[in-house]
C-alpha positions as CSV (number, residue, x, y, z in Angstrom):
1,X,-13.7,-2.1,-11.2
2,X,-12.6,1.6,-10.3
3,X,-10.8,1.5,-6.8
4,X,-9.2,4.9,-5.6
5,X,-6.9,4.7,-2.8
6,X,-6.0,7.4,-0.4
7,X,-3.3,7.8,1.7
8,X,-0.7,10.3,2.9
9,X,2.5,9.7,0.8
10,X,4.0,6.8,-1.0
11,X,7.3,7.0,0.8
12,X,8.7,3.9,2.7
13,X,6.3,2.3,4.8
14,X,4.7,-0.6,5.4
15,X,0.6,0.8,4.5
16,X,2.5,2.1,1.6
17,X,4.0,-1.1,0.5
18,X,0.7,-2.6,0.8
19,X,-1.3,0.1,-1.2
20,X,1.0,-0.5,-4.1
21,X,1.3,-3.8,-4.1
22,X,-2.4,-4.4,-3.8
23,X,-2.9,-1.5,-6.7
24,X,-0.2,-2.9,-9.1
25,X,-1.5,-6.3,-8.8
26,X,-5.7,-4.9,-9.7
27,X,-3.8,-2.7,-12.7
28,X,-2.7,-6.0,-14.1
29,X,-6.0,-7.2,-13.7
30,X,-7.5,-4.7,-16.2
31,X,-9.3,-2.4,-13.0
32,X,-9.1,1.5,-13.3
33,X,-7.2,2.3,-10.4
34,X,-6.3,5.9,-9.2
35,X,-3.7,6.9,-6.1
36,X,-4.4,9.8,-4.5
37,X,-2.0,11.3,-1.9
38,X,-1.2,14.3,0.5
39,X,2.2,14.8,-0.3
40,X,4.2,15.0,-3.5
41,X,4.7,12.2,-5.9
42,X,8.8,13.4,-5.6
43,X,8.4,11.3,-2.5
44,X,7.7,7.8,-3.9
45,X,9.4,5.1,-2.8
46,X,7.7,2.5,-4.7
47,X,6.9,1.7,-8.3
48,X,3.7,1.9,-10.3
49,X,1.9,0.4,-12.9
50,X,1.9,2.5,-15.6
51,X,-1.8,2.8,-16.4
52,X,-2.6,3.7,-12.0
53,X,-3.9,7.4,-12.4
54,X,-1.5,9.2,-9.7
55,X,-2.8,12.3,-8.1
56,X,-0.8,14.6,-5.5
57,X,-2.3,17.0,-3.4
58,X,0.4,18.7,-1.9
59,X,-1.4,19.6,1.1
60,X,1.1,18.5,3.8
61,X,2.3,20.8,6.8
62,X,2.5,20.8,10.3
63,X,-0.3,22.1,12.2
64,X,0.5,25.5,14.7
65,X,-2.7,23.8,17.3
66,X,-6.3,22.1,17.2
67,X,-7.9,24.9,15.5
68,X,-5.4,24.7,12.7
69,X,-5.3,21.1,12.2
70,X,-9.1,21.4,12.0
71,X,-9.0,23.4,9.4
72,X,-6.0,21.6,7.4
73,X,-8.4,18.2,7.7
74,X,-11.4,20.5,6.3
75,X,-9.4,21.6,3.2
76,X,-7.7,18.3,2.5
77,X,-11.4,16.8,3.3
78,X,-12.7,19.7,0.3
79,X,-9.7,18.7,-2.0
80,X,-9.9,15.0,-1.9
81,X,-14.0,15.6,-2.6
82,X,-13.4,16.9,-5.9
83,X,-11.0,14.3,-7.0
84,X,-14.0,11.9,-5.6
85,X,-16.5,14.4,-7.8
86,X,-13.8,14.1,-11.2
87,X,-12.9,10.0,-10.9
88,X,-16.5,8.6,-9.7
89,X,-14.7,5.5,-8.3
90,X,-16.6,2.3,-7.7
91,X,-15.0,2.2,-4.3
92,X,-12.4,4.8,-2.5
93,X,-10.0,2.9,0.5
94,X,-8.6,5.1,3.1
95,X,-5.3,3.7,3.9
96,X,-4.4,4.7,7.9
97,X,-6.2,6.4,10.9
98,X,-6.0,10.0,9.7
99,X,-6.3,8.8,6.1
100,X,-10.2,7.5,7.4
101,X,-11.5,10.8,8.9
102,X,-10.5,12.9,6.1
103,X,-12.4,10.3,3.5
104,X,-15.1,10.0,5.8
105,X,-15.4,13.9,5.4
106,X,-15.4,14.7,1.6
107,X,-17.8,11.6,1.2
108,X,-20.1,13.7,3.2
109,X,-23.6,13.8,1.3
110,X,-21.7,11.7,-1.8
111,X,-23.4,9.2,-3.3
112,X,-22.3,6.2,-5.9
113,X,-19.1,5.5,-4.3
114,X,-18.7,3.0,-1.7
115,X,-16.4,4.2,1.2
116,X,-14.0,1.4,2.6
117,X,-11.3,2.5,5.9
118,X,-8.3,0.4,6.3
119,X,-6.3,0.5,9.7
120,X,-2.8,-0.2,9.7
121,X,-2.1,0.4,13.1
122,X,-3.4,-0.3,17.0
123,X,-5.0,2.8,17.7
124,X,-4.6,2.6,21.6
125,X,-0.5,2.4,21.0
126,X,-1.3,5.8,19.1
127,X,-1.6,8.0,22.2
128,X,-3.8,10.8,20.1
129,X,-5.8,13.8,21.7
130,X,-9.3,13.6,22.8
131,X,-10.9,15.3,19.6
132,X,-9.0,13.0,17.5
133,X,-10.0,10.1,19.1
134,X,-13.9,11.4,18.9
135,X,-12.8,12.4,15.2
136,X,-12.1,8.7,14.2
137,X,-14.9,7.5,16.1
138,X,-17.5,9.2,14.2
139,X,-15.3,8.8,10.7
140,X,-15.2,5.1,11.6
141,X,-19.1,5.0,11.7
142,X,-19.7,6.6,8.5
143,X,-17.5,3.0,6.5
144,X,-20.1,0.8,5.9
145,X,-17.0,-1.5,6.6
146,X,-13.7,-1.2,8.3
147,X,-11.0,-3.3,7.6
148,X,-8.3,-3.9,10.4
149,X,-4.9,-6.2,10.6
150,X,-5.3,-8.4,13.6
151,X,-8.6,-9.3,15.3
152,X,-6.7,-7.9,18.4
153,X,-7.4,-4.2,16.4
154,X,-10.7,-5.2,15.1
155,X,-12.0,-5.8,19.2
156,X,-10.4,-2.2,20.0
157,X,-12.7,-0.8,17.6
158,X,-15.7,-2.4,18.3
159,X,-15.4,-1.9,21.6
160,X,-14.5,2.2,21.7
161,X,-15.8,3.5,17.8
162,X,-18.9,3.7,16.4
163,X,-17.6,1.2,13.5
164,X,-20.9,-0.7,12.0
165,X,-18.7,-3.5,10.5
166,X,-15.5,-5.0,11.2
167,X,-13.1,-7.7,8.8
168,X,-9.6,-8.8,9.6
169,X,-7.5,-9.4,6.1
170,X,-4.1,-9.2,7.3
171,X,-1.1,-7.5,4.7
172,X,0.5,-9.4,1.9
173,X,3.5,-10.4,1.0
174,X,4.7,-10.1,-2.7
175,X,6.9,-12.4,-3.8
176,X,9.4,-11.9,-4.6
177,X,9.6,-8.2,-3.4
178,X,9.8,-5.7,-6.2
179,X,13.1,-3.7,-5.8
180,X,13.4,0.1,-5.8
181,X,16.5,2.8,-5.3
182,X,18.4,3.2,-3.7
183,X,20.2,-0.1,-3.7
184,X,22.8,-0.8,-1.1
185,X,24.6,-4.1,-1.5
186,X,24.7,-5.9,2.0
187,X,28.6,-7.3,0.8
188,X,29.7,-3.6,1.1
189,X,29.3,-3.8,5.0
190,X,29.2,-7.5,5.7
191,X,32.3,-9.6,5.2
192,X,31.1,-12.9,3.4
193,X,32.6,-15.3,6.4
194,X,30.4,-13.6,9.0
195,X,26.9,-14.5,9.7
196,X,24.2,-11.8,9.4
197,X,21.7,-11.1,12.5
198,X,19.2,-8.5,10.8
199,X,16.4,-6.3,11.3
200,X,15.0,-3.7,9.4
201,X,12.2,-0.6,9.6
202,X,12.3,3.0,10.7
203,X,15.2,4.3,13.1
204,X,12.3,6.0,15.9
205,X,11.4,4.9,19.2
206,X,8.8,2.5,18.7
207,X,11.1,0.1,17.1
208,X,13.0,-0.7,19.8
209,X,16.4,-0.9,17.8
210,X,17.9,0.4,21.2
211,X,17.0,-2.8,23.2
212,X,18.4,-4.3,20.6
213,X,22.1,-2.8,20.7
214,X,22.0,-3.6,24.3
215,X,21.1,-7.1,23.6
216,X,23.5,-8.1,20.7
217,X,26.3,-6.3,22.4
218,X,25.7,-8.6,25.7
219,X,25.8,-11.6,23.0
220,X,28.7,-9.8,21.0
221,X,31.2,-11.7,22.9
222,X,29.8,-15.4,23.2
223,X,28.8,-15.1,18.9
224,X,32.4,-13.6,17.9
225,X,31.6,-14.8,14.2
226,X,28.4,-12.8,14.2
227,X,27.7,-9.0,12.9
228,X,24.3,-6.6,13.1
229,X,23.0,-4.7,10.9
230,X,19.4,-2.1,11.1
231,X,18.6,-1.5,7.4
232,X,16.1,1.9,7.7
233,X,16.5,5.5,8.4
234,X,14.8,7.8,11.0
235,X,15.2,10.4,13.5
236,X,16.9,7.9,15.7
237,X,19.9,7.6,13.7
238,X,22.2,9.6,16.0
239,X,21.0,8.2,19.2
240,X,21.2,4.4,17.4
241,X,25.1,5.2,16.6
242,X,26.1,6.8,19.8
243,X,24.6,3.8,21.5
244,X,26.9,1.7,18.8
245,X,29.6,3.9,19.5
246,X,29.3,3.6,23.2
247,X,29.2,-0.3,23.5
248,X,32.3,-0.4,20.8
249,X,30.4,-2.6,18.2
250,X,31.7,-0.2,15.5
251,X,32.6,-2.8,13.0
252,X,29.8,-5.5,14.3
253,X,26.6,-3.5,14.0
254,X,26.2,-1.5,10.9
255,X,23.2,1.1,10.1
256,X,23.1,1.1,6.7
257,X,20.4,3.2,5.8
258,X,17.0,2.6,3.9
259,X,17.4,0.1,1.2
260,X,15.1,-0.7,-1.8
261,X,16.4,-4.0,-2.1
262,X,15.7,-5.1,1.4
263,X,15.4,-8.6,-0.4
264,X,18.8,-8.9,-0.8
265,X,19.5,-7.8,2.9
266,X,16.9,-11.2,3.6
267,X,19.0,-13.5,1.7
268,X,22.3,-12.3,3.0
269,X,21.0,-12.9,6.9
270,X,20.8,-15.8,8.8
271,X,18.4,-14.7,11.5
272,X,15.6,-12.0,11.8
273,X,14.6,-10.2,15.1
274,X,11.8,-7.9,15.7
275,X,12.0,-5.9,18.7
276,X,9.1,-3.8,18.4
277,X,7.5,-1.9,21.4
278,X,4.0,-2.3,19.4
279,X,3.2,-3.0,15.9
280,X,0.1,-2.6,13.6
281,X,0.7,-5.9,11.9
282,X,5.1,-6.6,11.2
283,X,5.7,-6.3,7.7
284,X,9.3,-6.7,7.4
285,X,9.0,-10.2,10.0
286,X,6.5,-11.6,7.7
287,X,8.8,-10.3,4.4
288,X,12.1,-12.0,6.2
289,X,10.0,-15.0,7.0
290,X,9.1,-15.1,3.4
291,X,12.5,-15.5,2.4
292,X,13.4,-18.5,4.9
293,X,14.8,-16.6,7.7
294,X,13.9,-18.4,11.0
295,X,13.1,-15.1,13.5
296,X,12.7,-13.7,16.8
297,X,10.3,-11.2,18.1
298,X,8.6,-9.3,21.1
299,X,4.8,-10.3,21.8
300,X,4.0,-6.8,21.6
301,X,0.1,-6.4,21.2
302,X,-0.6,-6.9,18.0
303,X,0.8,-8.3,14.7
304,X,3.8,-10.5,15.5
305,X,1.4,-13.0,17.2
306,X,-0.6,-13.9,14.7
307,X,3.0,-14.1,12.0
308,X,5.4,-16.4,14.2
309,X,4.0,-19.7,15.4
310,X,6.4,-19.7,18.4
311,X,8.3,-22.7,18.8
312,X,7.6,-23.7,14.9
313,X,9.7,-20.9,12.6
314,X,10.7,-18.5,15.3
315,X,10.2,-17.6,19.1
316,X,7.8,-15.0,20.8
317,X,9.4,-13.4,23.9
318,X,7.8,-11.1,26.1
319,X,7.4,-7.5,24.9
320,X,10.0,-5.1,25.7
321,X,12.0,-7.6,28.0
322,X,15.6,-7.8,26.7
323,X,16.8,-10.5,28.8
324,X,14.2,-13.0,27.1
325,X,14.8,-11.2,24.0
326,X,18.4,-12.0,24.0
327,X,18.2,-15.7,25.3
328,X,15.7,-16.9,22.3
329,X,18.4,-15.1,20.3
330,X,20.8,-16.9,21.9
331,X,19.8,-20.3,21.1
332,X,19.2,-19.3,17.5
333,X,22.6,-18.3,17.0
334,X,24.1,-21.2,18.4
335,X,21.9,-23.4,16.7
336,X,22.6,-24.0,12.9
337,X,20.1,-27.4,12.8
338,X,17.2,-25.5,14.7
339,X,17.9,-22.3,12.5
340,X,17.4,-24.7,9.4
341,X,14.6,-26.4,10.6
342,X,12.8,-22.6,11.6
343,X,13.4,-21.0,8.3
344,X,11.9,-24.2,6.1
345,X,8.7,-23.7,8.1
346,X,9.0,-19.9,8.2
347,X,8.6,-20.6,3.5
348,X,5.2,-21.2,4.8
349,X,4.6,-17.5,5.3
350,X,4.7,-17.0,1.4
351,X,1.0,-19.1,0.6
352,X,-0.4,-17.9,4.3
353,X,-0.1,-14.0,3.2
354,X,0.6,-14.5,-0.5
355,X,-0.7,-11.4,-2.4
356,X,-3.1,-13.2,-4.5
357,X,-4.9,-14.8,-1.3
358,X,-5.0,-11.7,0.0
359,X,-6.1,-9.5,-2.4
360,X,-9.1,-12.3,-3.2
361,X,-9.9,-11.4,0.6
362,X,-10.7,-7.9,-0.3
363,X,-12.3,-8.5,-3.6
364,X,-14.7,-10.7,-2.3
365,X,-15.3,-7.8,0.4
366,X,-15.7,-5.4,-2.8
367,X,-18.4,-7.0,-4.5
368,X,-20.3,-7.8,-1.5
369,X,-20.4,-3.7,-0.7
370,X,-21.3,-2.9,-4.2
371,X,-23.8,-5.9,-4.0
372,X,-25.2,-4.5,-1.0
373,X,-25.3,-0.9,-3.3
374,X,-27.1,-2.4,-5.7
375,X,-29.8,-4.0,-3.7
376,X,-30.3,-0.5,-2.1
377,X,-30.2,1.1,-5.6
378,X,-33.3,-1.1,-6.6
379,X,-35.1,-0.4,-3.0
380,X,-35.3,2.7,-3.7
C-alpha cells in the first residue's frame, strides 16, 4: 500500500501526533508511505520512520487579504499536484480543514489516486470567512469519503457541506508515547512531596488555561499540599504568568514549556484537567487517561464526551463554568480512594483508542475505497 499524507507542518500538535503515529506504525508494516508538508522539515517535532519519504514544500506565509490567500491555496494546490504526479500514491489523506481544500484542488482532473479528507477539528468553533466556508464545502464534496473525530463533527458536516460520505474513527493513542526533545524533567519544578494537578496543550485562548488559574488559585488554599503545572507553549504565555503572578501562585503553578516527554509529566501527576473552550477530539485527556490519571474536563462540544465516562474515570462539568469546574476538582483532590478507583478505569482508554484498533479502522476504510476503484476500473 502507498499512502501520502498531507498536512501543514509536523510541529507539536495533536493532527500531527496522529499523522505520525499512524505513518510510523504502516512503515513498520512494509507500506510506502510519503509525508508531504507546507512548512519546513526544521520544524518537526516528532520522529520518523526511516524509510517515510518526507517532502517539504516551504510554502508557508501569511496572506496580505482574500485575493492573496486565493492565490497562495492555488500555488500550494499546483505544488502538492506534482508531488501527487511524481509519487502516484494508492491513497493521499488530507490531515485538517485547510489541509482538505488544497488536496481537493491539485486532485482536480487526477486519476488513480484515491482522495481521503480527515477533520481534526469542529468546524463551527472555527469562526472562518464566508468563501472559506463555501471553499470546504465544495473540497468536502470532491472526498469520496470524509473522515471526522466525533459523530458530533460528522452531523455538522452533513448537515452544512456537500460531503458524500461520512466515518467517525476517533485518534489513537500510542502506547507508550514515543518521546522527543526537548526533555524537561517534571522533578526540576515539582518537589517530590507535593502532589501534581496537570494539564497540558497549547498556551492560546481556546484552551482555557486562564479559567483554570482562577480555579486552582480559589482551591490553592483548601489543597496546601498541591502544585499546577501547564506543560505547552503559545502566544498566551505572558498573559498565563501575569495571571500567576497576580494571584501569587508563583511557586504553586509552574509553566514549564513544551515537553517531548509529556509521558513523564503523566506519571508524575495525580490528576488531569481539561478546561477546553472547544476541542476537535482531546488528545492529551485521552493520553493522561492512558497512563491512569483519573481526570476532569468541560463538556465542551465535542471530543471530551465521547473520552470520559463521567462518573466512571473522571467527571464532565459544564463548558466554560469554573465554579463546576473547580468543585469536580475539588472532590478529586480530596479524594485519594475515588482518585484510585478513576485512574484504574481511566487504563481502559489504552484498548478503547489503542493505535492498532485504530489504525485497523482506517485500513478497512482503505481497501474498501480502492475496492470501490477497482470495480469502477473494470466498469469502464
Amino acid at each position: 500500500m502507498k499512502v501520502l499524507f498531507y498536512i501543514f507542518s509536523l510541529g507539536g500538535g495533536g493532527a500531527e501526533r496522529v499523522t505520525v503515529s499512524l505513518a510510523n506504525y504502516w512503515a513498520s508494516k512494509g507500506w510506502k508511505i510519503t509525508i508531504v508538508t507546507l512548512a519546513a522539515a526544521g520544524q518537526d517535532a516528532y520522529a520518523l520512520d526511516p524509510s517515510i519519504a518526507r517532502i517539504s514544500l516551504n510554502l508557508t506565509g501569511a496572506s496580505r487579504g482574500v485575493a492573496d490567500a486565493l492565490l497562495q491555496n492555488f500555488n500550494r494546490a499546483m505544488a502538492l499536484r506534482q508531488v501527487l504526479l511524481d509519487t502516484r500514491p494508492d491513497i493521499a489523506v488530507a490531515m485538517m480543514d485547510a489541509a482538505c481544500v488544497t488536496l481537493a484542488l491539485a486532485m482536480q482532473g487526477l486519476t488513480g489516486i484515491v482522495p481521503v479528507g480527515s477533520l481534526h477539528s469542529h468546524p463551527p468553533q472555527q469562526h472562518t470567512k464566508a468563501i472559506w466556508t463555501r471553499l470546504q464545502s465544495f473540497a468536502y464534496g470532491q472526498f469520496p469519503v470524509i473522515l471526522t473525530l466525533t459523530p458530533d463533527t460528522a452531523a455538522w458536516v452533513a448537515a452544512n457541506t456537500k460531503a458524500k460520505r461520512i466515518e467517525v474513527i476517533p485518534n489513537p493513542i500510542q502506547w507508550p508515547l514515543p518521546e522527543s526533545e526537548p526533555r524537561i524533567e517534571p522533578g526540576t519544578l515539582c518537589k517530590p512531596e507535593r502532589k501534581l494537578l496537570l494539564a497540558a496543550g497549547r498556551l492560546s485562548p481556546e484552551k482555557g488555561f486562564d479559567i483554570l488559574i482562577d480555579v486552582f488559585a480559589s482551591l490553592s488554599e483548601r489543597h496546601r499540599d498541591w502544585d499546577f503545572a501547564i506543560v505547552g507553549e503559545g502566544a498566551e504565555r505572558q498573559h498565563l504568568e501575569l495571571a500567576i503572578s497576580a494571584r501569587g501562585l508563583e511557586q504553586r503553578v509552574f509553566l514549564p514549556g513544551w515537553a517531548g516527554n509529556i509521558s513523564d509529566w503523566y506519571r508524575r501527576a495525580e490528576l488531569y484537567v481539561l478546561s477546553s473552550r472547544f476541542e476537535g477530539f482531546g488528545n492529551t485527556l485521552a493520553e493522561a487517561m492512558a497512563h491512569g490519571l483519573p481526570a476532569v474536563s468541560f463538556d465542551c462540544d465535542t471530543g471530551p464526551r465521547h473520552i470520559v465516562r463521567n462518573g466512571r474515570d473522571g467527571f464532565l462539568t459544564p463548558k466554560e463554568d469554573g465554579p463546576a469546574l473547580a468543585a469536580a476538582l475539588d472532590r478529586l483532590m480530596g479524594d485519594e480512594d475515588l482518585r484510585r478507583r478513576f485512574g484504574y478505569a481511566a487504563l481502559e482508554t489504552r484498548g478503547r483508542f489503542s493505535l492498532q484498533r485504530v489504525a485497523q479502522m482506517w485500513e478497512s476504510m482503505f481497501e474498501g475505497l480502492l475496492a470501490q476503484r477497482r470495480k469502477v476500473s473494470i466498469t469502464i
